[in-house]
Structures are given as C-alpha cells and as structure tokens.
BALOBA-1460 file (C-alpha; in Angstrom, 3 decimals):
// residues 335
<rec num="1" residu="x" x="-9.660" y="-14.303" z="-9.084"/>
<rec num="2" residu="x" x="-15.855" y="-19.971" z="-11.455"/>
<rec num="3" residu="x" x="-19.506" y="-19.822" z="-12.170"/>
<rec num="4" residu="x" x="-21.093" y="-17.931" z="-15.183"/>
<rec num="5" residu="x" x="-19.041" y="-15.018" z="-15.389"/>
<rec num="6" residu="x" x="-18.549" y="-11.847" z="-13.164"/>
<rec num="7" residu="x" x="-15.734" y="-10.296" z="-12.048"/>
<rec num="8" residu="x" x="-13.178" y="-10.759" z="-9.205"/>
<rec num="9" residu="x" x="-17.008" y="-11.029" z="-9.818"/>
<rec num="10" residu="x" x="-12.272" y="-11.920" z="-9.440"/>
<rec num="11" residu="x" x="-12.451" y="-11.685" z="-9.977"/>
<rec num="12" residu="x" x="-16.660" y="-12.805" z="-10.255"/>
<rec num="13" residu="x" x="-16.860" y="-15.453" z="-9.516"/>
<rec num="14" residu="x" x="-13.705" y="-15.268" z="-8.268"/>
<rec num="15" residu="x" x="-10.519" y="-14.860" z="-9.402"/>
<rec num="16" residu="x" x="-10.876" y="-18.565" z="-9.072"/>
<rec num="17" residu="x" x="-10.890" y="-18.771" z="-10.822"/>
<rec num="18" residu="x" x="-9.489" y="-16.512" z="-13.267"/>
<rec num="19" residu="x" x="-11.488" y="-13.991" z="-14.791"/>
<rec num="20" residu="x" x="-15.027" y="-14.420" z="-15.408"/>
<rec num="21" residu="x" x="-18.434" y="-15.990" z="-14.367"/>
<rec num="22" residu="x" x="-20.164" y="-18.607" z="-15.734"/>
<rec num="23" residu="x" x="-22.761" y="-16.187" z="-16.840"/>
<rec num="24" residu="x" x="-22.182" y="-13.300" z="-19.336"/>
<rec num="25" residu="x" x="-21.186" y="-10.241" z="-17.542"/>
<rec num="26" residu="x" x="-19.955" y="-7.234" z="-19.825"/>
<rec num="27" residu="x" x="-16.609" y="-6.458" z="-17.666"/>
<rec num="28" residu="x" x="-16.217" y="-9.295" z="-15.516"/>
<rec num="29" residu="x" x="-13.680" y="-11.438" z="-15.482"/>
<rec num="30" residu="x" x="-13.627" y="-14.668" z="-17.435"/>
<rec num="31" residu="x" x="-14.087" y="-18.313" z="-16.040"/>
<rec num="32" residu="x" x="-11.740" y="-21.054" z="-15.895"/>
<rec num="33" residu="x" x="-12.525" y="-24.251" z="-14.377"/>
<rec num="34" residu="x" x="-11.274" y="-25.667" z="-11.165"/>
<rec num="35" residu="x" x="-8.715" y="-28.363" z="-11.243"/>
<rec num="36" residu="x" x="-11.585" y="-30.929" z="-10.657"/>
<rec num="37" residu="x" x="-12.634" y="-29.826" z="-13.539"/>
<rec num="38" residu="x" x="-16.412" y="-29.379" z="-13.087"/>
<rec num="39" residu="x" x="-17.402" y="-26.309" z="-11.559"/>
<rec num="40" residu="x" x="-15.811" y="-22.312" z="-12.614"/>
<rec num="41" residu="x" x="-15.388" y="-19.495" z="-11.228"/>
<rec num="42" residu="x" x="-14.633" y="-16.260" z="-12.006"/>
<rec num="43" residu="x" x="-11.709" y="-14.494" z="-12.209"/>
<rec num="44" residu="x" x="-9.423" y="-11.733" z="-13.383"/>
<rec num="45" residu="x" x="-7.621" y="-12.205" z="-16.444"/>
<rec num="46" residu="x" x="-4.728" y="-10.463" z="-18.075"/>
<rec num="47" residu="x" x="-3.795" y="-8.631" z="-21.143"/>
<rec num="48" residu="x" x="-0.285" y="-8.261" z="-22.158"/>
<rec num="49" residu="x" x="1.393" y="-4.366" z="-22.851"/>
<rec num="50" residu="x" x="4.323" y="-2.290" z="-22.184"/>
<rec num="51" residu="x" x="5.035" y="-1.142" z="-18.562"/>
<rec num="52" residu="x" x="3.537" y="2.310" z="-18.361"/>
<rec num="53" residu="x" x="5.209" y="5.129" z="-17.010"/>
<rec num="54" residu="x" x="5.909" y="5.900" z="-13.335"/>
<rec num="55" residu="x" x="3.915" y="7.943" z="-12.316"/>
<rec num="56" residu="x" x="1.224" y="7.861" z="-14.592"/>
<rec num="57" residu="x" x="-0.384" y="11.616" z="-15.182"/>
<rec num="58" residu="x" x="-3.959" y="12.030" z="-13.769"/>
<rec num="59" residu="x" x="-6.845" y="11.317" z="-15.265"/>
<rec num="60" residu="x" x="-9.291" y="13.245" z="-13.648"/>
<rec num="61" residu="x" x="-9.017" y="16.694" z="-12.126"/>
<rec num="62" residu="x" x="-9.685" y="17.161" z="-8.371"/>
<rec num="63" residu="x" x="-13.535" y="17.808" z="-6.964"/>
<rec num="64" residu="x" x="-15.017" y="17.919" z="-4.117"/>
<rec num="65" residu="x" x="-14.933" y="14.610" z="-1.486"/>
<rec num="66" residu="x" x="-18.179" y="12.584" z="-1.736"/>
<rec num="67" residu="x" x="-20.817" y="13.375" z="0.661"/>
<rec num="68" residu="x" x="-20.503" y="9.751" z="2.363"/>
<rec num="69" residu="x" x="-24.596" y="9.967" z="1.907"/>
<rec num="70" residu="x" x="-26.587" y="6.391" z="2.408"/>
<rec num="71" residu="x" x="-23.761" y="5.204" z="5.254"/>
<rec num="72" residu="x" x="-20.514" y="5.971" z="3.357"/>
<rec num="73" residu="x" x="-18.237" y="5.868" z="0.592"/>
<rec num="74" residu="x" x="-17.646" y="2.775" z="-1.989"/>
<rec num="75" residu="x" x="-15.347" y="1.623" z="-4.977"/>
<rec num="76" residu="x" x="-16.097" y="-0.272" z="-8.095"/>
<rec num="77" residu="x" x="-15.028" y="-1.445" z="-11.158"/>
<rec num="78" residu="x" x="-16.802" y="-0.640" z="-14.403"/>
<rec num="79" residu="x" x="-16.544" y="-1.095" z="-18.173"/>
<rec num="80" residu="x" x="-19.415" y="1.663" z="-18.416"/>
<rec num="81" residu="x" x="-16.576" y="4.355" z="-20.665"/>
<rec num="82" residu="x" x="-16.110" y="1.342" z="-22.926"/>
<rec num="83" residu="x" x="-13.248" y="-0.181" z="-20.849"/>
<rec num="84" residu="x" x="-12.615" y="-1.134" z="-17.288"/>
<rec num="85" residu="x" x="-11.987" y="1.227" z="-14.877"/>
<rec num="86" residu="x" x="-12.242" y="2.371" z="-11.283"/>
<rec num="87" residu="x" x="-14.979" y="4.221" z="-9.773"/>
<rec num="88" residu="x" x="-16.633" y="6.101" z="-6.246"/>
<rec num="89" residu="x" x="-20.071" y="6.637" z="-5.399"/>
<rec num="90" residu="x" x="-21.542" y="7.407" z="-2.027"/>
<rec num="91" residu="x" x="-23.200" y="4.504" z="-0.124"/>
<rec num="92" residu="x" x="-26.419" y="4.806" z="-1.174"/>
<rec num="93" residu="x" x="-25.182" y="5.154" z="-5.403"/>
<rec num="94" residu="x" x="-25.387" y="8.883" z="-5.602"/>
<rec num="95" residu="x" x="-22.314" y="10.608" z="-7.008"/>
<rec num="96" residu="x" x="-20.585" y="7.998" z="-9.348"/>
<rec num="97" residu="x" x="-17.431" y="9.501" z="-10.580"/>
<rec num="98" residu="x" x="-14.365" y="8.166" z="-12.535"/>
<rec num="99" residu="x" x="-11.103" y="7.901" z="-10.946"/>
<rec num="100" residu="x" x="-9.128" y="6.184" z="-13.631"/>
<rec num="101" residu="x" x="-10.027" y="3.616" z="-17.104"/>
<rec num="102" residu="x" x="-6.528" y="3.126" z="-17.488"/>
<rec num="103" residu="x" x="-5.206" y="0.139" z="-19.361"/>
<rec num="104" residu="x" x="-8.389" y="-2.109" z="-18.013"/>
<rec num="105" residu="x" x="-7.628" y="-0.993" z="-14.263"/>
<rec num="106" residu="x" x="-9.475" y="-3.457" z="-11.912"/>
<rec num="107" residu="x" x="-9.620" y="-4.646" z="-8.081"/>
<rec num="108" residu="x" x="-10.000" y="-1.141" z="-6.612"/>
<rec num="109" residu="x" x="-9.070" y="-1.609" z="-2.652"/>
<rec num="110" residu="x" x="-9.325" y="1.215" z="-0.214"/>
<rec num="111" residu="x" x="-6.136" y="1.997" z="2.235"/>
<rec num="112" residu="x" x="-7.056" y="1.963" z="5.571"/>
<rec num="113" residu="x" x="-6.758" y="5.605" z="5.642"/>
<rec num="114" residu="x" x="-9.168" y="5.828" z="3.367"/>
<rec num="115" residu="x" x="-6.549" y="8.131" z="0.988"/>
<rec num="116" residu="x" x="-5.642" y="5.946" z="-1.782"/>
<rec num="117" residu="x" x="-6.812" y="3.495" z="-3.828"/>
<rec num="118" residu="x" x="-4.796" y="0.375" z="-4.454"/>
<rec num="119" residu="x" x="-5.758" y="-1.508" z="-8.204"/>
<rec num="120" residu="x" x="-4.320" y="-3.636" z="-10.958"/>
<rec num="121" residu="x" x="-4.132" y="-2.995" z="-14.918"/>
<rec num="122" residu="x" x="-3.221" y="-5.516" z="-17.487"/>
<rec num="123" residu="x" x="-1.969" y="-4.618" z="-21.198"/>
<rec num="124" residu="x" x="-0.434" y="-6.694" z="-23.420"/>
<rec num="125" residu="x" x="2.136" y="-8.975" z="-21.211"/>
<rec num="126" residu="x" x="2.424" y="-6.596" z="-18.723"/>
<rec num="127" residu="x" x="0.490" y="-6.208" z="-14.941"/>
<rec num="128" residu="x" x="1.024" y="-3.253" z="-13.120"/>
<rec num="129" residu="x" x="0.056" y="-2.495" z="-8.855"/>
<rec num="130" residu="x" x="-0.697" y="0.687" z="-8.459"/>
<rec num="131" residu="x" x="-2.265" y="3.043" z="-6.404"/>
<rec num="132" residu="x" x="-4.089" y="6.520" z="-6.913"/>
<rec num="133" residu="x" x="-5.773" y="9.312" z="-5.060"/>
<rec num="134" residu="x" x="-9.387" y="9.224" z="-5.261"/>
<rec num="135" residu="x" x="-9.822" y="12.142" z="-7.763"/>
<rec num="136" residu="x" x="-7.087" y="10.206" z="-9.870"/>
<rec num="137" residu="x" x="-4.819" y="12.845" z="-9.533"/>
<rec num="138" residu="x" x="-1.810" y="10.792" z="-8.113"/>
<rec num="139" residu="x" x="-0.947" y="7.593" z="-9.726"/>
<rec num="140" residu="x" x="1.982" y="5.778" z="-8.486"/>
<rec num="141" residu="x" x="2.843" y="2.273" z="-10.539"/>
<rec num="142" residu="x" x="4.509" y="0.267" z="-7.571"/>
<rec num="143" residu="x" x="5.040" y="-3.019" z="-9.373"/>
<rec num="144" residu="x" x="4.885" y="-3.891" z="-13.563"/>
<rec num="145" residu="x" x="5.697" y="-7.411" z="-14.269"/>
<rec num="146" residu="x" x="5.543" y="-9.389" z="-17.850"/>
<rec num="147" residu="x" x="3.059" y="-11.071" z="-15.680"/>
<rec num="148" residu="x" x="-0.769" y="-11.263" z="-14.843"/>
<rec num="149" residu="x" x="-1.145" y="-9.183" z="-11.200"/>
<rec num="150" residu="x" x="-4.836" y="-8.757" z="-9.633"/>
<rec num="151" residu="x" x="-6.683" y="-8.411" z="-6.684"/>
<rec num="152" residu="x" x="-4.531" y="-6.858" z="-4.359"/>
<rec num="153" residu="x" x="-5.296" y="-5.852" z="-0.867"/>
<rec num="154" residu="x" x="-4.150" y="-3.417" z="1.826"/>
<rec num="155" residu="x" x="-2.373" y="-4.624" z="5.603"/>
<rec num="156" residu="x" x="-4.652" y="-3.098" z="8.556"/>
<rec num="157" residu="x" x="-1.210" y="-1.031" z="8.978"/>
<rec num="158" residu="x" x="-1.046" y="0.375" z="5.227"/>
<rec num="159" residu="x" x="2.609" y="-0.117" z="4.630"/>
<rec num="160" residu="x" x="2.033" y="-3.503" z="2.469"/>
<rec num="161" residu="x" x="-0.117" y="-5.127" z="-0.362"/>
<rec num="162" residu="x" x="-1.164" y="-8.721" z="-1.004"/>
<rec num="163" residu="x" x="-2.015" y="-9.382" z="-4.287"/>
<rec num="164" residu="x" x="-1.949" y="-12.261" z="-6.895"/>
<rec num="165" residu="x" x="0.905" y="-13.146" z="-9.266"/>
<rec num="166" residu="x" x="-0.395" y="-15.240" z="-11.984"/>
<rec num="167" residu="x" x="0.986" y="-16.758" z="-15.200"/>
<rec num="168" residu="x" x="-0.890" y="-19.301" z="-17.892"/>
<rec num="169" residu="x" x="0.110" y="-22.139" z="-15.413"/>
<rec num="170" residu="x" x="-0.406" y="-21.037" z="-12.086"/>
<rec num="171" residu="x" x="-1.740" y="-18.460" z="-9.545"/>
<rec num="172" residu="x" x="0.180" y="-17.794" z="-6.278"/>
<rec num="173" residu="x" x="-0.666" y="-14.966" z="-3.300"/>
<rec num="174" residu="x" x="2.443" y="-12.338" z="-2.964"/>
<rec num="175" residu="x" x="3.405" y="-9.559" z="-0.655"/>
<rec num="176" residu="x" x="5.296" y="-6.598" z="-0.940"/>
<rec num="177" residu="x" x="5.557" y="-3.267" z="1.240"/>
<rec num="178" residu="x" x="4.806" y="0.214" z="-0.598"/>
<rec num="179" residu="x" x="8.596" y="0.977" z="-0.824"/>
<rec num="180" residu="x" x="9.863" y="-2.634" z="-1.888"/>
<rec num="181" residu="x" x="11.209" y="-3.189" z="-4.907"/>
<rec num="182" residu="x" x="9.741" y="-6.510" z="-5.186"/>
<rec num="183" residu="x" x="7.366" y="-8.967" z="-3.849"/>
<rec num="184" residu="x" x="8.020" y="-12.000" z="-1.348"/>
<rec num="185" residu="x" x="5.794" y="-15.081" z="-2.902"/>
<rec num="186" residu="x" x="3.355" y="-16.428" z="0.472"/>
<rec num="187" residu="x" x="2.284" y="-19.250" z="-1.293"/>
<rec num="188" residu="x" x="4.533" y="-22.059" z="-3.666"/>
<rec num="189" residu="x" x="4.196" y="-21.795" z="-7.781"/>
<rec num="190" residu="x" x="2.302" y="-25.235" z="-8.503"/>
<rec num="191" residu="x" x="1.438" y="-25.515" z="-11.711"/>
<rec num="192" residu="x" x="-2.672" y="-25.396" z="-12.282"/>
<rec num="193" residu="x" x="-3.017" y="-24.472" z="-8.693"/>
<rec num="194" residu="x" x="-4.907" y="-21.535" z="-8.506"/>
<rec num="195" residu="x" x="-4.646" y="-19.209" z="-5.123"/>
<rec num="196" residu="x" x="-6.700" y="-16.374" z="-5.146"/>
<rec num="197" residu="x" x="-8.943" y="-13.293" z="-3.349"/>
<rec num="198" residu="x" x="-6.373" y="-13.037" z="-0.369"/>
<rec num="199" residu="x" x="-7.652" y="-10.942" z="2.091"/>
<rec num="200" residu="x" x="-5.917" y="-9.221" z="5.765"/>
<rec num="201" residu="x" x="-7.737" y="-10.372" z="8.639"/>
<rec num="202" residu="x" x="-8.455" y="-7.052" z="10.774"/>
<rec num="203" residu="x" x="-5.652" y="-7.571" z="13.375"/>
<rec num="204" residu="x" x="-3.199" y="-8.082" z="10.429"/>
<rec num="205" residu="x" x="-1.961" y="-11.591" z="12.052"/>
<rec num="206" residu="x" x="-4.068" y="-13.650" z="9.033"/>
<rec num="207" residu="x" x="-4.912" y="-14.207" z="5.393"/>
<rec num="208" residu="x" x="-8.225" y="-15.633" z="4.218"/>
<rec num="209" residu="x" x="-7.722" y="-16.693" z="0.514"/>
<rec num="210" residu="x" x="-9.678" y="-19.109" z="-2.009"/>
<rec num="211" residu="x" x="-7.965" y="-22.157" z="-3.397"/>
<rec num="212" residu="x" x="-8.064" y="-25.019" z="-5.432"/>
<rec num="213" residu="x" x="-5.048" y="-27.073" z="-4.329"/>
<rec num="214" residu="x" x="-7.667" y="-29.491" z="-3.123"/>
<rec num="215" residu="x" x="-9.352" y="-30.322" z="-5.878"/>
<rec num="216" residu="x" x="-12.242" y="-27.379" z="-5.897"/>
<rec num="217" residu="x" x="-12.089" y="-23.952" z="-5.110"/>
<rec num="218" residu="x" x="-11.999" y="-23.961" z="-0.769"/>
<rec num="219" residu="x" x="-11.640" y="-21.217" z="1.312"/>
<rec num="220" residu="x" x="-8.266" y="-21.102" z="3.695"/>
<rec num="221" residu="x" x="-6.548" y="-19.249" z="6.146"/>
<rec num="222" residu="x" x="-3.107" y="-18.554" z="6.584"/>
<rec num="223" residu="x" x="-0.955" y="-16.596" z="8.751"/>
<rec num="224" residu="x" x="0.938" y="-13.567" z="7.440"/>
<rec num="225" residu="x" x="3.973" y="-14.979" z="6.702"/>
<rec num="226" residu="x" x="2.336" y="-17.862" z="4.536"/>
<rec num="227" residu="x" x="2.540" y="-20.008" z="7.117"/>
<rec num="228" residu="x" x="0.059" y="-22.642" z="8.958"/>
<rec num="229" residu="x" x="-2.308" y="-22.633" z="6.399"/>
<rec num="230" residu="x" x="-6.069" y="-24.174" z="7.584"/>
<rec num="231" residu="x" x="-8.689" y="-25.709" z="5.263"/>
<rec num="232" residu="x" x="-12.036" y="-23.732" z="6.665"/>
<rec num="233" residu="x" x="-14.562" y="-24.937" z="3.834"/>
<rec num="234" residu="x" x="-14.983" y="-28.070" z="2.180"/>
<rec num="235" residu="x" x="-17.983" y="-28.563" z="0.204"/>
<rec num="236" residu="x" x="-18.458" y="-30.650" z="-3.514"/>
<rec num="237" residu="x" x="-19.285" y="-27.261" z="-4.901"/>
<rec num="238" residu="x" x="-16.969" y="-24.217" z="-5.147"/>
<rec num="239" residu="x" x="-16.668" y="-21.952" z="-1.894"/>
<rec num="240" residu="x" x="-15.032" y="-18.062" z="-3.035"/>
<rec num="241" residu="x" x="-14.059" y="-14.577" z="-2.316"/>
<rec num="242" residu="x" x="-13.653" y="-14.231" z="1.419"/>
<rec num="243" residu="x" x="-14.581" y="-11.266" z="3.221"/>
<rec num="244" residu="x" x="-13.708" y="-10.485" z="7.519"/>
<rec num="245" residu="x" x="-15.840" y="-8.767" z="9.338"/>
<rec num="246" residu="x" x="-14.701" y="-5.329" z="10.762"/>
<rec num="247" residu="x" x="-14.298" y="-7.413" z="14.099"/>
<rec num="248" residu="x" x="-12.210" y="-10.014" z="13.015"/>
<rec num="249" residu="x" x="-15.246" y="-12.534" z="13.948"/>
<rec num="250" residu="x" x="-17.118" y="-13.469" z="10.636"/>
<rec num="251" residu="x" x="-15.865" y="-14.688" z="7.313"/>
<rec num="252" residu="x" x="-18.228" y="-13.545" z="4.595"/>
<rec num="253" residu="x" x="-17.853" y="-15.812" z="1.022"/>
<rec num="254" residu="x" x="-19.799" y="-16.814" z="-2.164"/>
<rec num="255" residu="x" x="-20.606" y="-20.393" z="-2.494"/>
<rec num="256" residu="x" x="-22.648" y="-22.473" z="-5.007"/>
<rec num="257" residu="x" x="-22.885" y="-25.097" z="-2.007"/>
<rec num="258" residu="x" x="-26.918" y="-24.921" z="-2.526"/>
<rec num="259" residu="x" x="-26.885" y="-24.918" z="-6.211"/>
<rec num="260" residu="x" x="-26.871" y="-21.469" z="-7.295"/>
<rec num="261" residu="x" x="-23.593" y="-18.705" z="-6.325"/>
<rec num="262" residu="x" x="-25.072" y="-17.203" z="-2.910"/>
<rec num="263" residu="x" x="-23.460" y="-15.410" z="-0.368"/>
<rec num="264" residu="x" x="-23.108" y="-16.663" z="3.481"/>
<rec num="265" residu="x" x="-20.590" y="-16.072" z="6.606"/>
<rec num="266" residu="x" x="-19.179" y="-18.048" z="9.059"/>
<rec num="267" residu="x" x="-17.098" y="-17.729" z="12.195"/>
<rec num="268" residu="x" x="-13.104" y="-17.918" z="11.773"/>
<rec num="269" residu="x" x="-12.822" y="-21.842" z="11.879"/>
<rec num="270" residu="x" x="-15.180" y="-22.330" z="9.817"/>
<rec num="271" residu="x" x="-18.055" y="-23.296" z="11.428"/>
<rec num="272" residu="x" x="-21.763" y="-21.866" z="12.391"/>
<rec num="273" residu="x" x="-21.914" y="-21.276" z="8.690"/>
<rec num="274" residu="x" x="-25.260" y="-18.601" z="7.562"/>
<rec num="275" residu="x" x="-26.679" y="-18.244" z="4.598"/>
<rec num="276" residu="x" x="-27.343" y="-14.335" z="3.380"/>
<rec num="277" residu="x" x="-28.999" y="-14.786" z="0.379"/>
<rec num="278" residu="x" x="-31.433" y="-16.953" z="-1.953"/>
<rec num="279" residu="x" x="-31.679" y="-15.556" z="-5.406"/>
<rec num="280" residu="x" x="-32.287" y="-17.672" z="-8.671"/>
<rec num="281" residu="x" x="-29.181" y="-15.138" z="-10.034"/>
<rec num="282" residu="x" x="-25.409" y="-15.068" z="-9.112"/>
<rec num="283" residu="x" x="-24.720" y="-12.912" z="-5.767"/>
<rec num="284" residu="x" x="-20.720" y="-12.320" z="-5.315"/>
<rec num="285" residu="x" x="-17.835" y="-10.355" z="-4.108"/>
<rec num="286" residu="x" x="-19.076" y="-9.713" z="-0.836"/>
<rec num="287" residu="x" x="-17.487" y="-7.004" z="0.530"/>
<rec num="288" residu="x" x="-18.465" y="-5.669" z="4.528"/>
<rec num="289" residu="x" x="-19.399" y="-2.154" z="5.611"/>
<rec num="290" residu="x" x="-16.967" y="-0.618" z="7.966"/>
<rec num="291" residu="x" x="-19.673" y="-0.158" z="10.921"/>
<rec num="292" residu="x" x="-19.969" y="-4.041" z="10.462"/>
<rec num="293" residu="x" x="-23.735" y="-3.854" z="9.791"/>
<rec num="294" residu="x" x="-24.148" y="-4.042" z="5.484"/>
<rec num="295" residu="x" x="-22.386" y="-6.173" z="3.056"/>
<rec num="296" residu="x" x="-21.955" y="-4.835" z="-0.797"/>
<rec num="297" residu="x" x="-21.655" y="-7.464" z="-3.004"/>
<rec num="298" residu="x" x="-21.815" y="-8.284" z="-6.984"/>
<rec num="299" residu="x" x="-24.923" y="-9.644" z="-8.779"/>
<rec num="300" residu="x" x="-26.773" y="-10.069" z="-12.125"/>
<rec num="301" residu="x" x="-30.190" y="-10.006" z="-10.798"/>
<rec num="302" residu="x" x="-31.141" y="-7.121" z="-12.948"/>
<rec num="303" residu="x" x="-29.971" y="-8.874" z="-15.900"/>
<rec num="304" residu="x" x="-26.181" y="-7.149" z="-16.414"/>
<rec num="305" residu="x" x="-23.897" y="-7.025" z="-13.269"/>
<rec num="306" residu="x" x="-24.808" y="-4.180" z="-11.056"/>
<rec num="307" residu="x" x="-23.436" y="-3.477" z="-7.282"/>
<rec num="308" residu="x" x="-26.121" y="-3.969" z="-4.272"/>
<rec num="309" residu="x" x="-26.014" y="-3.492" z="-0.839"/>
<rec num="310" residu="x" x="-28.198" y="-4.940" z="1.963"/>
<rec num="311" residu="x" x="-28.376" y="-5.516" z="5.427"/>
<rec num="312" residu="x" x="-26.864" y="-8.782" z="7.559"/>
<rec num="313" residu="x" x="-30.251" y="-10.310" z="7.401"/>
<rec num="314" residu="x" x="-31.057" y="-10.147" z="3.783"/>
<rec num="315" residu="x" x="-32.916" y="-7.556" z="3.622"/>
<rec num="316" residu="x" x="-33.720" y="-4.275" z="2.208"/>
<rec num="317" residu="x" x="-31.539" y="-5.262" z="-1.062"/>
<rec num="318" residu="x" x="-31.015" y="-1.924" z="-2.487"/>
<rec num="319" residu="x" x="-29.115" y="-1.699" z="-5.925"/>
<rec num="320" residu="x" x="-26.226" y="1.136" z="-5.980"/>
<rec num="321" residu="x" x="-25.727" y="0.850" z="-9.891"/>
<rec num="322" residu="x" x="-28.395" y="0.800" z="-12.697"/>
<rec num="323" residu="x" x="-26.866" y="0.678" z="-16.447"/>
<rec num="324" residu="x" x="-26.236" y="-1.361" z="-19.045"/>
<rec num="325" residu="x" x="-22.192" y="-1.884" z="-18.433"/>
<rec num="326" residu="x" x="-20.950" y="-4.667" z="-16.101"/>
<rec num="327" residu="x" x="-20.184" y="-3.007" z="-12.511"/>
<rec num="328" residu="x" x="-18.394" y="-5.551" z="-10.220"/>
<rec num="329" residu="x" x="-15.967" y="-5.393" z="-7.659"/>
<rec num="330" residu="x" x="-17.213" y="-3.327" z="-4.420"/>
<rec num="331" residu="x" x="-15.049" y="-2.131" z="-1.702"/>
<rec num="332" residu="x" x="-16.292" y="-0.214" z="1.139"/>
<rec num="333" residu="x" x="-13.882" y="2.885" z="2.467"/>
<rec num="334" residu="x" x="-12.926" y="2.260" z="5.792"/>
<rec num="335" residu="x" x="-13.657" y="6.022" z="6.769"/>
C-alpha cells in the first residue's frame, strides 16, 4: 500500500502493507503486518460508501497553471481541510492548491501528459479510480467497486492504469485501459498475500511492485502482462514502494534493511544497491524528478509527515510542506 505509519506513506510505509506506518502520521495510511508477521508497513486502507456519481462536479474553479518554480510541478496527498485530499505545489513548495478532498481521495499520479491526475477514494464499501484535471474541474469516476482500490499508476503511453484491488483477505495488482469497463487481474487472489505499489517501468515493457508472497514485504518485477515475475530484493527486513528512474536504469525503494525505513536505489536486477539516506526518522515514498536528478519522498522528520525533496546524493534536503496535517504521497509531473 509496514513501519510506524505513513501513507502509501501506501500507502507509507507502503501499501504493504495496507494503510499506515508504524509511527503516527495524521493522514497516512494504517499498518498491517507482513505475513511473517514481524515487521509493518504502511498502507492504504479503505472505507466503505455508495458509488458516487459519474462525473463528479468540480471542486475547485479553474486558475492559473503553476509557475513550475524550484524545478517543476508536484502532487500530494493531504488531510490538511480535515480529510484527505489531493494537492499541487510548484517544486520548490510555493503555490499549494486543492484539487479535490473528495470522499478521502488518495494516490494522486500524474498522466504522462502531465493533464490529468489519476487517484483513488474510499467511502463506506465502495473504491472508486478516477481521474481529474488539475484545477479539479473535470472528474471522471472510471471504476467504483464494493471493494478497496488504491495506488494506481499511469502506462508511459496513457491509455491504461495499474492499480490495486484489495479486499479484507487479500491484495492483488490490476489493469484496465481508460475506456474499459473493467479491469484484467496481473497478479492471482491469495488470500493474506499482499501485492502492492505497482509501478510502469519507463519503456512500458515492466512492473516493479512490493510483495509479501515470500514471507516479508520484497520488491519484484514483472512484465506487463503479469508474467515472468523476478524476486529483486531479499532482505530479513521489509524492502517497499519502488520507484524507476526516468531512464529505465535505477530502482528507487524504502527499506528498513539497516534498522530504521531509509530510502536507497539499485540497478534493474537488483544489484549495486545505494543507500540515499540516514535519518533516525522514517523516509518513504520515493518518488523521482522527471530530469532524473531529485527524488521527493515522504518523512516525519519534522515531527508530522511533511513532503521533502533532495538531490541523488543526499543532500540539500529541502522540505516542500510545513503544517501540522499529515502530507504524504509525492508525485512529480512529468512536464
């Protein structure tokens, strides 16, 4: 989607699993613990509803695009209005504007376009997909299932999104193009297995994904069809949330490997792995800068969950988001 609790930081630490870390993070999702049953992660979780209407009026009027100041434009997810929601803000934090709180929406995901933004929302035994404009303005539900859906993700080629399909007994990665009526399931329904945080390699040929079918949560790749999965990680200690470089080259992750959640990359077969950053606080949901060069990513170093930003080598860290809610869940938009 796990340690203390963030979301996607889903999920943060990972939808892994579910919906939370292990530590207390106002919006993130809550933790639920790996089939080993000694480490969490966290993860989105799900609350049931009625299927909302299709489309769903705007919630925002339409301003002005965002500057792209600092290096570009990012997503987020915040419970700062006093539920979760979607938000923008230039690169460098200036500008943070609403797009939608509706019905705890969650996972924002850029299209490659950089148009629309893909997320999830939960209500009372109903998930939605949807996607929206970035001034909110045009909401468009594209799947609503008496189901938990999260963390979806856009193809290189924006005609498809993989998400995950979840119940109380399992979590499998799904498909389904922006005009299908359903979803095609990539990965089996096992109960307690937990797939989650699938992500399109750049080329569009792969899937990197977190799972625990192993015992802990591992990072794997798979091609797009669900088939010829590979094992990349496999550590005593939960390994989350991948992330491809623009390049196709680099898998970014979190990973408690060292003792506390950190982040790190590593090439595509898992090896040559790097370690990004040493903090005595949780640093997730890494999530890399179009030009290849910054990764965004998900901590509680000031205390609450806040987004950061900081360069390949660790350093500067600079914090996007300064307030008491839980902000979680950065995507980067591709242009």
């Amino acid at each position: 989607m796990m340690p203390a609790s963030p979301w996607r930081l889903g999920a943060i630490l990972l939808t892994a699993f579910a919906c939370g870390c292990a530590v207390s993070p106002g919006t993130l999702p809550d933790a639920t613990t790996s089939a080993a049953g000694t480490e969490t992660i966290p993860r989105p979780s799900a609350t049931p509803s009625r299927p909302p209407p299709t489309p769903v009026p705007p919630t925002s009027t339409p301003q002005t695009p965002l500057s792209g100041s600092g290096g570009g434009v990012l997503t987020f997810r915040s419970d700062r209005t006093g539920r979760p929601g979607i938000f923008i803000m230039n690169a460098d934090g200036t500008d943070q504007r609403l797009v939608t709180d509706r019905v705890d929406s969650s996972f924002p995901d850029f299209s490659p376009d950089g148009e629309r933004i893909a997320f999830t929302t939960t209500a009372p035994y109903m998930g939605t997909l949807t996607t929206t404009t970035m001034d909110g303005s045009d909401q468009r539900v594209l799947l609503a299932r008496n189901r938990s859906i999260s963390e979806p993700d856009w193809s290189p080629d924006g005609t498809r999104l993989v998400f995950i399909f979840h119940t109380h007994q399992y979590f499998s990665i799904s498909v389904m193009g922006l005009f299908d009526a359903d979803y095609l399931p990539l990965t089996k329904a096992v109960t307690e297995q937990i797939n989650a945080t699938p992500r399109w390699s750049p080329d569009g040929s792969l899937i990197a994904f977190s799972s625990n079918r192993a015992g802990d949560s591992e990072i794997y790749v798979m091609d797009s069809d669900g088939g010829n999965v590979r094992q990349l990680t496999d550590n005593d200690t939960p390994d989350y949330s991948p992330s491809w470089s623009p390049d196709g080259a680099q898998i970014a992750f979190a990973s408690r490997r060292d003792g506390n959640w950190d982040l790190y990359a590593m090439d595509i077969q898992g090896n040559n792995v790097q370690r990004l950053t040493e903090h005595a606080s949780m640093d997730v949901e890494p999530a890399w800068s179009p030009d290849g060069n910054r990764l965004a990513f998900s901590s509680n170093r000031d205390g609450d969950w806040d987004v950061f930003v900081m360069n390949l080598d660790g350093s500067p860290v600079v914090q996007l988001t300064d307030d008491a809610a839980s902000d979680t869940q950065p995507d980067w938009r591709p242009r």
